[in-house]
Backbone bond lengths (Angstrom), bond angles and torsions (degrees), N, CA, C in turn:
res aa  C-N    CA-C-N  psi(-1)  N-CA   C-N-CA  omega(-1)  CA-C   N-CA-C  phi
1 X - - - 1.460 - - 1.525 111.49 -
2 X 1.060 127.26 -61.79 1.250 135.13 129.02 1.430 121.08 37.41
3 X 1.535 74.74 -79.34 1.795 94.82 -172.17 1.628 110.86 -67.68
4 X 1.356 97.94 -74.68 1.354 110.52 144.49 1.525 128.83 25.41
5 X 1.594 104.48 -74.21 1.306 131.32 178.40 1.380 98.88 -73.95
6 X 1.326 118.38 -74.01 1.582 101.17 -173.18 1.418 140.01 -56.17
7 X 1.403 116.56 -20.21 1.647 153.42 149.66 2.145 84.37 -46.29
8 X 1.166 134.93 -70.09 1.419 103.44 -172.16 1.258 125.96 -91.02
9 X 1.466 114.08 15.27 1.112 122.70 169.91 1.767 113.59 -81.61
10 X 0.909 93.17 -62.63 1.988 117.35 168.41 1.720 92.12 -33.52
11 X 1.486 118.93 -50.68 1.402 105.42 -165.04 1.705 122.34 -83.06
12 X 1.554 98.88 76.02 1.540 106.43 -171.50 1.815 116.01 -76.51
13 X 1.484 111.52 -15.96 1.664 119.27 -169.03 1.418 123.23 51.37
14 X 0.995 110.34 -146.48 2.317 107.07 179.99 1.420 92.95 -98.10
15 X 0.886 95.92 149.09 1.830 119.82 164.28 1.480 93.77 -85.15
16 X 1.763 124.49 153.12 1.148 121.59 166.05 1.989 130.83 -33.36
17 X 1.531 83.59 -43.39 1.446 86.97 -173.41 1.109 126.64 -81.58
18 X 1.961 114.52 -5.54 1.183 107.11 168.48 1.465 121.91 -92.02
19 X 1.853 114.16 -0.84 1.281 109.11 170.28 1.384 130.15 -103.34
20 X 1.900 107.71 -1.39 0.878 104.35 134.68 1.446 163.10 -61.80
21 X 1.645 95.88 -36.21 1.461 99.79 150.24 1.213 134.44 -45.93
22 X 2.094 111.28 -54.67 1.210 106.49 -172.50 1.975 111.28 -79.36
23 X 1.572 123.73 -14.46 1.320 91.79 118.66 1.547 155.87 59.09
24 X 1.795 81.29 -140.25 1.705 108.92 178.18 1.673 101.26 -59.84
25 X 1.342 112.93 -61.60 1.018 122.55 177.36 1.908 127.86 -25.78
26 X 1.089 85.35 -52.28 1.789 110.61 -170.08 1.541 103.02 -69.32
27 X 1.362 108.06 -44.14 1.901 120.36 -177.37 1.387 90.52 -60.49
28 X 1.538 109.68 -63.01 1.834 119.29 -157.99 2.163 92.45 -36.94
29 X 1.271 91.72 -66.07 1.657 114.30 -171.91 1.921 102.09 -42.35
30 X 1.184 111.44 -63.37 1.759 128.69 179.48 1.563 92.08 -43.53
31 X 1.446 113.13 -67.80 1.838 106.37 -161.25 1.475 106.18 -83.97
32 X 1.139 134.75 4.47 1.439 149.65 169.91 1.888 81.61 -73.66
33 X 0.986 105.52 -103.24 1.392 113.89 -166.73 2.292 119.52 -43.91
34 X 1.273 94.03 -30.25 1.128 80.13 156.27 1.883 137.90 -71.60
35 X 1.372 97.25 -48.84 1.713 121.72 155.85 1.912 108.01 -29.25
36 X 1.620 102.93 -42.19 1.778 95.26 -172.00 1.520 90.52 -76.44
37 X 1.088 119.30 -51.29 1.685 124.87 -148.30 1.456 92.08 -67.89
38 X 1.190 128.07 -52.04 1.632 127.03 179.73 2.040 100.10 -56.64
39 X 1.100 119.88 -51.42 1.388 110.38 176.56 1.692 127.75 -68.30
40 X 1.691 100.67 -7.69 1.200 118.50 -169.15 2.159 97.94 -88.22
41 X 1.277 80.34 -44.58 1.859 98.30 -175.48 1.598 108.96 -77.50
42 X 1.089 123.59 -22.44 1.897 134.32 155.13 1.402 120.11 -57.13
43 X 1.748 100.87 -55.84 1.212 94.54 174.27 1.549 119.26 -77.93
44 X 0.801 127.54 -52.70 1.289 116.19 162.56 1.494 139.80 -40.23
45 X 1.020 101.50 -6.10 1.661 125.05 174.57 1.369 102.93 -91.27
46 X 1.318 112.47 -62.19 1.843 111.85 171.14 1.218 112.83 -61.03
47 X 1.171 149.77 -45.98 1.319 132.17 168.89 1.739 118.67 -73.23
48 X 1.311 126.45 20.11 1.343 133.68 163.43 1.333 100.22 -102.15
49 X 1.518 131.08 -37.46 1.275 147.63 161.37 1.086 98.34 -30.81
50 X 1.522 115.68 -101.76 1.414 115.88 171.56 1.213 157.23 -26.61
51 X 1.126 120.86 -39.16 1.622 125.32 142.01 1.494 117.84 -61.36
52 X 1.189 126.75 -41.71 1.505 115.43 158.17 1.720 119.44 -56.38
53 X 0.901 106.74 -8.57 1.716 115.99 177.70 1.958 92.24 -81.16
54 X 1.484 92.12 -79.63 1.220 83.09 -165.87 1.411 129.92 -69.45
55 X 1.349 109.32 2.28 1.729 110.14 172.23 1.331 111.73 -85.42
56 X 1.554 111.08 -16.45 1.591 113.60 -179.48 1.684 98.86 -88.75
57 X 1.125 128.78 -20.47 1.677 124.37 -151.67 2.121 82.77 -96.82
58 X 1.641 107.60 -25.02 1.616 86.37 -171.01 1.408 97.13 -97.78
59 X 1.174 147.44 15.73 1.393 150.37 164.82 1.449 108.80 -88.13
60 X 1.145 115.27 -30.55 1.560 116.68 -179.42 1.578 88.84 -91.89
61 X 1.342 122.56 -80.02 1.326 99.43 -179.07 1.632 124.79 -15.36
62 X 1.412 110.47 -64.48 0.965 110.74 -167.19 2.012 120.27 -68.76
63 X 1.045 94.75 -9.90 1.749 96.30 166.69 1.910 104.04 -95.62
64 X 1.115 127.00 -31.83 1.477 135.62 154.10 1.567 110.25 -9.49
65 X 1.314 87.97 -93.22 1.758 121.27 -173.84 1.660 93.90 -52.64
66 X 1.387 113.08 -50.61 1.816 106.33 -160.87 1.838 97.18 -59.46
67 X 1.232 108.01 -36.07 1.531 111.12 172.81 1.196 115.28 -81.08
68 X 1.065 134.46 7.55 1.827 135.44 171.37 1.749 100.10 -98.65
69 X 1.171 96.77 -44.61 1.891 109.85 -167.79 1.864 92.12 -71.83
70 X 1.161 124.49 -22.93 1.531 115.14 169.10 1.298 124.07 -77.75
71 X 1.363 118.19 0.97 1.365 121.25 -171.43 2.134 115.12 -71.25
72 X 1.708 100.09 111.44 1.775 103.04 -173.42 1.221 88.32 -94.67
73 X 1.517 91.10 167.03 1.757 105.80 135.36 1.083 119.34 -73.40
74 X 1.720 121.65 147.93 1.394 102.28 -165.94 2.502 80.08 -104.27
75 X 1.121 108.81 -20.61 1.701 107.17 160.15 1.746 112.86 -134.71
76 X 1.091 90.11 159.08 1.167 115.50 176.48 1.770 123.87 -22.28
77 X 1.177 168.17 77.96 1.217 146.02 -161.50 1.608 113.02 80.76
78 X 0.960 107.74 28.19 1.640 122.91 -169.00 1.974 102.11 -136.44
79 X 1.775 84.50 139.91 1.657 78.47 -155.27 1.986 84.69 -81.83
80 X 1.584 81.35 163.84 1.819 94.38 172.16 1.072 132.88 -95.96
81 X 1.792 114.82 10.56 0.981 109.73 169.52 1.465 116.27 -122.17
82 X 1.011 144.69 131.66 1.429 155.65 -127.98 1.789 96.93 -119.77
83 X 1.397 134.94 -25.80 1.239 139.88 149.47 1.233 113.36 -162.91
84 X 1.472 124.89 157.09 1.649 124.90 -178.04 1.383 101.89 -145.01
85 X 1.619 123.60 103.01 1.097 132.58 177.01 1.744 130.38 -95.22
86 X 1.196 140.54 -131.33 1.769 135.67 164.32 1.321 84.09 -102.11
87 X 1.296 131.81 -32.39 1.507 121.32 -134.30 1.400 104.72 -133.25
88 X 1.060 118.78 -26.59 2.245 135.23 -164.51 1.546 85.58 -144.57
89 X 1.399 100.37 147.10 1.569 165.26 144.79 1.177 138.44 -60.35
90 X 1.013 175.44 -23.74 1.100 168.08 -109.41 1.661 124.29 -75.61
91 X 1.255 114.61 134.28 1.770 89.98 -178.22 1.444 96.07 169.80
92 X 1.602 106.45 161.69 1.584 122.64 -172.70 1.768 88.69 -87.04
93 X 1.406 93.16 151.37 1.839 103.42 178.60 1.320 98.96 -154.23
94 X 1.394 112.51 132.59 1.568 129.19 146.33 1.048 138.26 -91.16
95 X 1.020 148.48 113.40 1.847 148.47 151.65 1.299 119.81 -53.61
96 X 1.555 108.98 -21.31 1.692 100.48 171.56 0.956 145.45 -80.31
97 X 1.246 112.88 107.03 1.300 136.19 -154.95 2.065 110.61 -55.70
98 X 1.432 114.03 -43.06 1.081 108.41 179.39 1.469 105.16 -127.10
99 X 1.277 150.59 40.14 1.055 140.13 -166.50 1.322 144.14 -43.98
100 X 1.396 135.87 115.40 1.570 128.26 -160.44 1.543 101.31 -111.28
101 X 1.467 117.69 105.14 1.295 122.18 176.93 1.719 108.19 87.22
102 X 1.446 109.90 -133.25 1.636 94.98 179.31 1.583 113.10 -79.73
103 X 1.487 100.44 166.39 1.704 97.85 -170.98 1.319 122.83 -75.50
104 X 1.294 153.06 102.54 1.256 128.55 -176.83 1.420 141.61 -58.21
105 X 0.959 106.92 -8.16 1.509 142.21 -170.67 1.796 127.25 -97.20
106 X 1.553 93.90 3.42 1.536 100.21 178.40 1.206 121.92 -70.98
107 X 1.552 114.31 157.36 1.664 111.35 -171.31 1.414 88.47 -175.25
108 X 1.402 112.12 141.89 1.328 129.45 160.97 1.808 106.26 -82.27
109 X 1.451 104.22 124.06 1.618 97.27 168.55 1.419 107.04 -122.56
110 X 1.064 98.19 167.16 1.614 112.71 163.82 1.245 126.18 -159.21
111 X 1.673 115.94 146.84 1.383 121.47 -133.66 1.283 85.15 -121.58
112 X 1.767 148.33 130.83 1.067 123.53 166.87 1.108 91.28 -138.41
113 X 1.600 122.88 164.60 1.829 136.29 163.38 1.588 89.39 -88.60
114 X 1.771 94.84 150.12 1.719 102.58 144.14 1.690 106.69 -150.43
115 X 0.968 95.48 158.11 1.677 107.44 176.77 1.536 121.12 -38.78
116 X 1.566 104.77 -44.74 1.984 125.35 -177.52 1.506 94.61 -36.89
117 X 0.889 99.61 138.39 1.846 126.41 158.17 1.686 102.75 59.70
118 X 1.236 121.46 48.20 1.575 119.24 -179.28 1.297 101.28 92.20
119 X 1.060 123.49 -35.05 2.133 121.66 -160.09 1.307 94.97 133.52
120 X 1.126 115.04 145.77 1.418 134.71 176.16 1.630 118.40 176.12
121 X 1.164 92.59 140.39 2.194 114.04 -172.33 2.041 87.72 -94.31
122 X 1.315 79.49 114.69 1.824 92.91 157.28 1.684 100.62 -116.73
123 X 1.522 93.50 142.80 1.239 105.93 167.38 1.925 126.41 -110.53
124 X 0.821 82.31 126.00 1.751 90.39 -176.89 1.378 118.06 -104.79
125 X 1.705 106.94 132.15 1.859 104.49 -153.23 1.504 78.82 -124.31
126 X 1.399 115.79 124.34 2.185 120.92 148.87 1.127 103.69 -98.28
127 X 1.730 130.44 99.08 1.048 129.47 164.68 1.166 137.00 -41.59
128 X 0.980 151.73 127.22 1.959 164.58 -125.09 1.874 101.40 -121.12
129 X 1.002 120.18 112.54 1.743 122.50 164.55 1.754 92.69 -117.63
130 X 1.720 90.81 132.72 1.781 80.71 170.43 1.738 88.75 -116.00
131 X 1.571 89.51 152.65 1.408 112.09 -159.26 1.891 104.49 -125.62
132 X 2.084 94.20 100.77 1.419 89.96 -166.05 1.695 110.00 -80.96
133 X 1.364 114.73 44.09 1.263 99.24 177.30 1.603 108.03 -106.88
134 X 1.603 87.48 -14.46 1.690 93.67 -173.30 1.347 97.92 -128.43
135 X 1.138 137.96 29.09 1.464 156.37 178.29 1.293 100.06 17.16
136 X 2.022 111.75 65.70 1.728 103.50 171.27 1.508 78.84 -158.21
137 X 1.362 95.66 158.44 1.543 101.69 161.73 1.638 130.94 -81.49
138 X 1.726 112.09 166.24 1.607 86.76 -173.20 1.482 79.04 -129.36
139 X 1.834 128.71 167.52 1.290 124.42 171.15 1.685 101.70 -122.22
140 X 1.368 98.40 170.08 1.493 109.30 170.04 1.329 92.68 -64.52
141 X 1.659 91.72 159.11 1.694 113.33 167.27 1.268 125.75 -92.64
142 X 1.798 107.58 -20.44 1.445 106.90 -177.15 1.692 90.75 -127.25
143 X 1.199 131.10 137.87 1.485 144.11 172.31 0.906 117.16 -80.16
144 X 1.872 126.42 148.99 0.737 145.21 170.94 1.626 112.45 -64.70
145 X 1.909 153.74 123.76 1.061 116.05 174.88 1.461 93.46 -144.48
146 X 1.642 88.82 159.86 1.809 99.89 -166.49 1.805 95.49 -141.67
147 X 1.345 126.03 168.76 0.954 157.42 -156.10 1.689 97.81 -119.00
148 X 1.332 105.20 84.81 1.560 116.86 162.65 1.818 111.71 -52.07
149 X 1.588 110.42 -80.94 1.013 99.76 -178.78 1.912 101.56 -146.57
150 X 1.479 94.17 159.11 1.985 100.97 175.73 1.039 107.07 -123.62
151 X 1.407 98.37 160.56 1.689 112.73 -168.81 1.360 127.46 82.48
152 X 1.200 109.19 31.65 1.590 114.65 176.57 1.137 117.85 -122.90
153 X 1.266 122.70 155.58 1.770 123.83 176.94 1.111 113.61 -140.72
154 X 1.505 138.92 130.76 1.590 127.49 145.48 1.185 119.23 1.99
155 X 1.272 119.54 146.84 1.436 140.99 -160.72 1.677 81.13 -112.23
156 X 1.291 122.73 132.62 1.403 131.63 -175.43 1.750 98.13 -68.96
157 X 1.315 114.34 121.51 1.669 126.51 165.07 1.951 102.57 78.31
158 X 1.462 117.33 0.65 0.835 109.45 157.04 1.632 110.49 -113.74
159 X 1.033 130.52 138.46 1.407 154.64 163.58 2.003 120.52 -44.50
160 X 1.042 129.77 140.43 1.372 102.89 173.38 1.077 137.48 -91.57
161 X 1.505 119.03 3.90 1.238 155.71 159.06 1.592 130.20 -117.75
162 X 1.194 127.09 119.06 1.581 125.24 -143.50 1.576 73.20 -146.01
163 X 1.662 117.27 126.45 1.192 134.86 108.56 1.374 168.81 -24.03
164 X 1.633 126.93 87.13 1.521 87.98 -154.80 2.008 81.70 -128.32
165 X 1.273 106.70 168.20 1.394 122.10 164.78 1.567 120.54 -20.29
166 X 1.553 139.35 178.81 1.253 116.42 150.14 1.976 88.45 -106.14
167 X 1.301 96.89 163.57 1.430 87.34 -160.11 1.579 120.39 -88.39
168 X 1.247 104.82 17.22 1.337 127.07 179.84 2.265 109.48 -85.82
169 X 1.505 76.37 -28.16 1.759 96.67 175.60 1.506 106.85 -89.08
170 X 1.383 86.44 135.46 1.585 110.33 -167.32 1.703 108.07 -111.18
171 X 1.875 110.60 4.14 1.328 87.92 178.89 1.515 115.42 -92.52
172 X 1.135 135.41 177.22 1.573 139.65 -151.27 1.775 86.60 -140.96
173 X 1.739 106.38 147.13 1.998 113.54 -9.04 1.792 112.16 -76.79
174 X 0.984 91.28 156.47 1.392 88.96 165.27 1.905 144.41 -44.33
175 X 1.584 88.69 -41.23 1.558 95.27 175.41 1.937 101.46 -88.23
176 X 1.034 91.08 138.24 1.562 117.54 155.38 1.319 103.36 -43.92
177 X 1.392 137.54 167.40 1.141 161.75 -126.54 1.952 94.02 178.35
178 X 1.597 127.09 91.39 1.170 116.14 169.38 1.143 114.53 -96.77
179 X 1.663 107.01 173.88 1.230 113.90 -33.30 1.612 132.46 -35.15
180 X 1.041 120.11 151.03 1.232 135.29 -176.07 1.752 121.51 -79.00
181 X 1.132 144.21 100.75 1.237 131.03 -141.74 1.531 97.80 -77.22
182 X 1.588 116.45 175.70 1.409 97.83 -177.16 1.433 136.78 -83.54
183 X 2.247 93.37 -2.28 1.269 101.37 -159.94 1.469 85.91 -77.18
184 X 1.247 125.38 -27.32 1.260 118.10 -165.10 1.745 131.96 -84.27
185 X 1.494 96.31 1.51 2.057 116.54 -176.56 1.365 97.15 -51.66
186 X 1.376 129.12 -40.98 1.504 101.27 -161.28 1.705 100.14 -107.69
187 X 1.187 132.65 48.28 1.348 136.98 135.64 1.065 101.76 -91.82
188 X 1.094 155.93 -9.84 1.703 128.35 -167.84 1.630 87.33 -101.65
189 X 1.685 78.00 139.16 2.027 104.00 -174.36 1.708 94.36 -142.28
190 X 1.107 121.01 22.55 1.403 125.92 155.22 1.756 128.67 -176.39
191 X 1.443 102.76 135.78 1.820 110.42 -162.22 1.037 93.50 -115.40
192 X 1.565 119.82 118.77 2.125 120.94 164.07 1.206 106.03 -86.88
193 X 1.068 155.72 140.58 1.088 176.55 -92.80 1.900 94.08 174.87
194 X 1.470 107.98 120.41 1.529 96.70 -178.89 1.360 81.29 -146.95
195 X 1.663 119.76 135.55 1.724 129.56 141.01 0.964 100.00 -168.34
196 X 1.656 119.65 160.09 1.053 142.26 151.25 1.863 129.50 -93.61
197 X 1.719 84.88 158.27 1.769 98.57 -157.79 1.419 105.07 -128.11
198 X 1.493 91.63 117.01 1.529 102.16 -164.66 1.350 97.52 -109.65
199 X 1.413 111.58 148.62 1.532 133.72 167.74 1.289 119.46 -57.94
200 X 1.526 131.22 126.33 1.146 120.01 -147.54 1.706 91.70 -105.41
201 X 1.872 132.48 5.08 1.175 109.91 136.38 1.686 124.96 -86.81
202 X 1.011 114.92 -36.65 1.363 134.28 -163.84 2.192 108.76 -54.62
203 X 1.534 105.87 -53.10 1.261 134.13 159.03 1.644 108.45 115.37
204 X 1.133 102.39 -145.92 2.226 98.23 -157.77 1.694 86.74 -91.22
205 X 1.452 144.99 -25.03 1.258 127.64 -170.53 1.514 114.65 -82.66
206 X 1.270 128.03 -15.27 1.365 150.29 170.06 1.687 125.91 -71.35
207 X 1.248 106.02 -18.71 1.560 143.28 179.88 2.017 94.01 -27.14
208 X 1.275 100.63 176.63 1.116 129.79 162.77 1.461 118.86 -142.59
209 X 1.613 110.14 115.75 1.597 117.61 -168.68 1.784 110.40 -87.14
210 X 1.284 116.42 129.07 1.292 140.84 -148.59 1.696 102.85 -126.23
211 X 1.528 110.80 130.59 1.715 113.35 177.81 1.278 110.53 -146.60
212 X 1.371 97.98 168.51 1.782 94.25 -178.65 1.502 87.57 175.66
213 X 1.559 94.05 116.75 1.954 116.86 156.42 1.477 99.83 -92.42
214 X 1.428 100.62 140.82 1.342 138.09 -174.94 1.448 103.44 -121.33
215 X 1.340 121.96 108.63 1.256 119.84 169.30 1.693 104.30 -92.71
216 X 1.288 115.44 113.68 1.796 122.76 -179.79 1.722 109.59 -52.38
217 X 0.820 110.38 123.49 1.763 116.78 178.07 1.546 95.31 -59.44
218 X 1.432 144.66 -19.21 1.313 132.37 -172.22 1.594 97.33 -97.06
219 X 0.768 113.29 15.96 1.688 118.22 173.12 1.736 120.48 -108.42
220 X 1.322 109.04 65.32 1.515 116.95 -176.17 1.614 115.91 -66.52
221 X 1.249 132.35 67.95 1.625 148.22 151.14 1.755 92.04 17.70
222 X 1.095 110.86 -68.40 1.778 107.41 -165.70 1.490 105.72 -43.97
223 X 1.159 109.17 -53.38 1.879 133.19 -152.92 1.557 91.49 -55.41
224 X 1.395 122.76 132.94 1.622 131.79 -177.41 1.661 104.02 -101.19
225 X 1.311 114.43 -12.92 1.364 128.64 173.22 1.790 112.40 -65.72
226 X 1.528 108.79 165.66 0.905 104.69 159.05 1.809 129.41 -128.38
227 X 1.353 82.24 39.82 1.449 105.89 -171.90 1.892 112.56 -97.14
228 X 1.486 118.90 98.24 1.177 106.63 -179.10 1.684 137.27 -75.13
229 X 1.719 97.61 132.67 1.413 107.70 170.53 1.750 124.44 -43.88
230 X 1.480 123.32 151.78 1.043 123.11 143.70 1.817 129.38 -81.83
231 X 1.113 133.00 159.63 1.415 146.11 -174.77 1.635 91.76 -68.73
């Protein structure tokens, strides 16, 4: 009995103030560790961001350029590009890969930026029939158009389309001045491709800046002329 008694004496537990403390304590510790895991799950969210930025900005690039590098003559001594602006494109393009006689594969495209959905390059296709009765081609009137890529913007003081000489031309400066006037479409023998690709949590200052020279297949390096080849 004895014992007993002193066994519930011994059992005094916390006084208020010591379980309030422990408590304060325990929250401090709880929102400590929640605070990392929430900063842990952010960051990791922005850098999933980001690689989805830039895997989407080199897929569009990379259909971009494959449509810049198609740019023909659609005749002989006739420039191939139909207008060249900061922002739009214009120009004869082939897909045919081996062509025997006329191309089958002609099409007027055009490449333009617009503001919609963050920034984005639509491409617009007028399909090409060549017509051997009048030995020229004719195009659609209304185009086909699709959504290359979104979420991109101009690279600040660079342009998204850059001009340069064909490199056989020796007059100075080298870059074009866009738009490009028309006397001047068939000197250009190379298109950079410049924008940036911003994370669609992160926003457009967070971006990743993206380039690409295009040397034009109607731009033959040997040729001392300045008269452009067809493909």
């Amino acid at each position: 009995m004895r014992v007993t008694r002193r066994l519930r004496r011994d059992e005094h537990g916390f006084t208020l103030v010591e379980l309030l403390a422990a408590m304060a304590i325990g929250m401090v510790v709880l929102f400590g560790t929640f605070a990392l895991l929430d900063l842990s799950v952010e960051s990791q969210a922005q850098t999933a961001d980001r690689v989805d930025a830039v895997q989407r900005a080199r897929r569009g690039m990379d259909q971009v350029t494959q449509r810049v590098r198609s740019i023909t003559c659609l005749v002989d001594d006739q420039p191939a590009l139909l207008s060249a602006g900061d922002d739009e494109l214009r120009f004869y393009s082939s897909l045919d890969a081996a062509p025997t006689g006329p191309q089958t594969e002609m099409q007027q495209r055009t490449l333009r930026w617009e503001a919609a959905d963050d920034g984005r390059i639509v491409e617009d296709v007028y399909d090409g029939a060549w017509d051997p009765a009048v030995g020229d081609y004719t195009f659609a009137a209304v185009p086909t158009s699709r959504v290359v890529i979104e979420g991109i913007q101009p690279v600040a003081g660079t342009p998204m389309f850059t001009f340069e000489r064909r490199r056989s031309d020796t007059v100075v400066p080298r870059v074009l001045a866009a738009p490009v006037a028309a006397a001047e479409l068939g000197s250009i023998g190379v298109v950079q491709v410049t924008f940036a690709a911003a994370p669609r949590l992160l926003g457009r200052n967070t971006g990743s800046t993206l380039e690409s020279r295009v040397l034009l297949r109607t731009d033959d390096p040997t040729d001392e002329d300045d008269v452009p080849e067809c493909a």
